[in-house]
N, C-alpha and C positions, 0 to 999 in steps of 0.2 A: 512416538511423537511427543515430545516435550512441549509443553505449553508457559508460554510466558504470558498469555492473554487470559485476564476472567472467562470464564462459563459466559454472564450476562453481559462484558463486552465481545464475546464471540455472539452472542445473540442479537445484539443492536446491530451490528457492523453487517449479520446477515441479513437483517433487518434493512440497511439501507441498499444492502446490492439488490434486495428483491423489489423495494420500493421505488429504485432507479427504471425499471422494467426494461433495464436494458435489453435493443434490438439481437437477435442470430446474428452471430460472428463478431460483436462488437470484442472490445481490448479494453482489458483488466489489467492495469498493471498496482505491481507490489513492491512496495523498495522494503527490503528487509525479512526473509525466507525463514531465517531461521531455522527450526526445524517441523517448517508444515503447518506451525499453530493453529493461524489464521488460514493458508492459502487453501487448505482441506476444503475446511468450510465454506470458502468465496468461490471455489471451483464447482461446488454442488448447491449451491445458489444460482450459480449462472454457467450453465452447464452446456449452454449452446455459445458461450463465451470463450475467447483466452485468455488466460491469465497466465501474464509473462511476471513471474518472479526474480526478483532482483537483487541477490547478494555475494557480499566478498567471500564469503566462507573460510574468512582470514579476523577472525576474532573471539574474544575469550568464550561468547555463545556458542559462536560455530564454528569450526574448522575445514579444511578439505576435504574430510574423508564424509562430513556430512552431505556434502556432494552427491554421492553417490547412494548414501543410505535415504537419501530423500527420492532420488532418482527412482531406487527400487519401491519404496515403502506407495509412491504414486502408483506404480505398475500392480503393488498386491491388490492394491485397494481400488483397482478399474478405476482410476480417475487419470484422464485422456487429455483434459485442453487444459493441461498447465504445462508452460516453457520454463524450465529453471534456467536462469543463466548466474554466470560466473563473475562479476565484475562489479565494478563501482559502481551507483547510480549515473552519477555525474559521466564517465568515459561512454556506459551505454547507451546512456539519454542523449548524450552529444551524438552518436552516431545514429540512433535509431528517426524514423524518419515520418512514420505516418502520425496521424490522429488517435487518440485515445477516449471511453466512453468511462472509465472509473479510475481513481486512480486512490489508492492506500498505503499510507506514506508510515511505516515504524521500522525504520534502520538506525543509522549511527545518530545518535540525538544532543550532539553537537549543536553548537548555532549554527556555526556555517556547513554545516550537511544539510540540517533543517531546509536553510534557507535555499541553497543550492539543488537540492531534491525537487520545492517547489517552486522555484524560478524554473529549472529546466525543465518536469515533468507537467507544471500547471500548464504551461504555455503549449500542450500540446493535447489539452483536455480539450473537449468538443465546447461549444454552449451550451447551458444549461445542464452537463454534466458532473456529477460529484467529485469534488476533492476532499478526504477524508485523511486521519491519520490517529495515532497511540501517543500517550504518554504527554494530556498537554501540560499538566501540574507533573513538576517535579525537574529530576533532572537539573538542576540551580534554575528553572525559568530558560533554558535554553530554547527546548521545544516551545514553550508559551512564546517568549518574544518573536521567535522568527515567524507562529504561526499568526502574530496579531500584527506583524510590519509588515507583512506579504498578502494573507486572505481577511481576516477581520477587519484592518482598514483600510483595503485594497478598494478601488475600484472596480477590480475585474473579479470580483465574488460576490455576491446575495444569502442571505440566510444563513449566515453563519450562527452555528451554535455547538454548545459541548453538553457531552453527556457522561454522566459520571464521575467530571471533572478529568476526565482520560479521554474519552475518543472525541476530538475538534470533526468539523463538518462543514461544509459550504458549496454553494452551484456556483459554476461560472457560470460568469454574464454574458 
């Protein structure tokens, strides 16, 4: 498992899915898989939860074949409620259909993925559940702009704040 995430942002982030006290069977989604970093950890935070993970497995991080070594590496390590899927945010989010209770946004950090991620994925976040995400300094201000034109001066967020100057945070209203 390669980690592209701190120790103490794996700690906060576990930190806010425990703090969320998300209900049995509630939906965890991850836009950006990787290899595990993060999704380990938010699986065993919330462990009566699903956490449907979400990436292309088509870029210099990760490839296709990580597909499947993530596939396995879930099964060594008994961890049961994560869904890996294969695809864009944007293509699965456009299809996929129910309500969401968390949603963890560090994939492609682009503006318009950014923005695209939390246009599709926010608007299917419950009330008063967390919208979260990686990397808000850096990356030319990409992540930062799209995360302060969408949730920080959004109407549809409350409590917005950053920790670490890395993981942005906010409840829908």
């Amino acid at each position: 498992m390669k980690k592209y995430t701190q120790d103490k942002d794996i700690e906060f982030l576990v930190g806010l899915v425990i703090e969320a006290k998300l209900p049995d069977d509630s939906i965890i989604v991850e836009i950006g898989t990787a290899s595990l970093g993060t999704t380990v950890h938010i699986a065993k935070a919330a462990p009566n939860s699903s956490v449907v993970t979400i990436d292309t497995y088509n870029s210099p991080k990760v490839r296709a074949k990580d597909f499947e070594v993530n596939f396995k590496l879930l099964q060594k390590l008994e961890i049961y409620n994560v869904r890996l899927i294969q695809s864009t945010s944007e293509a699965f989010g456009n299809k996929y259909k129910g309500a969401i209770d968390f949603l963890w946004i560090d994939g492609y950090h682009a503006y318009e993925f950014v923005k695209k991620d939390i246009e599709i994925w926010g608007s299917k976040l419950k009330t008063g559940c967390i919208i979260c995400g990686h990397d808000y300094t850096g990356h030319d201000g990409n992540v930062t702009r799209a995360v302060d034109e969408l949730v920080r001066d959004s109407d549809d967020y409350e409590d917005f704040n950053v920790y670490n100057n890395l993981i942005w945070y906010a409840k829908r209203k």
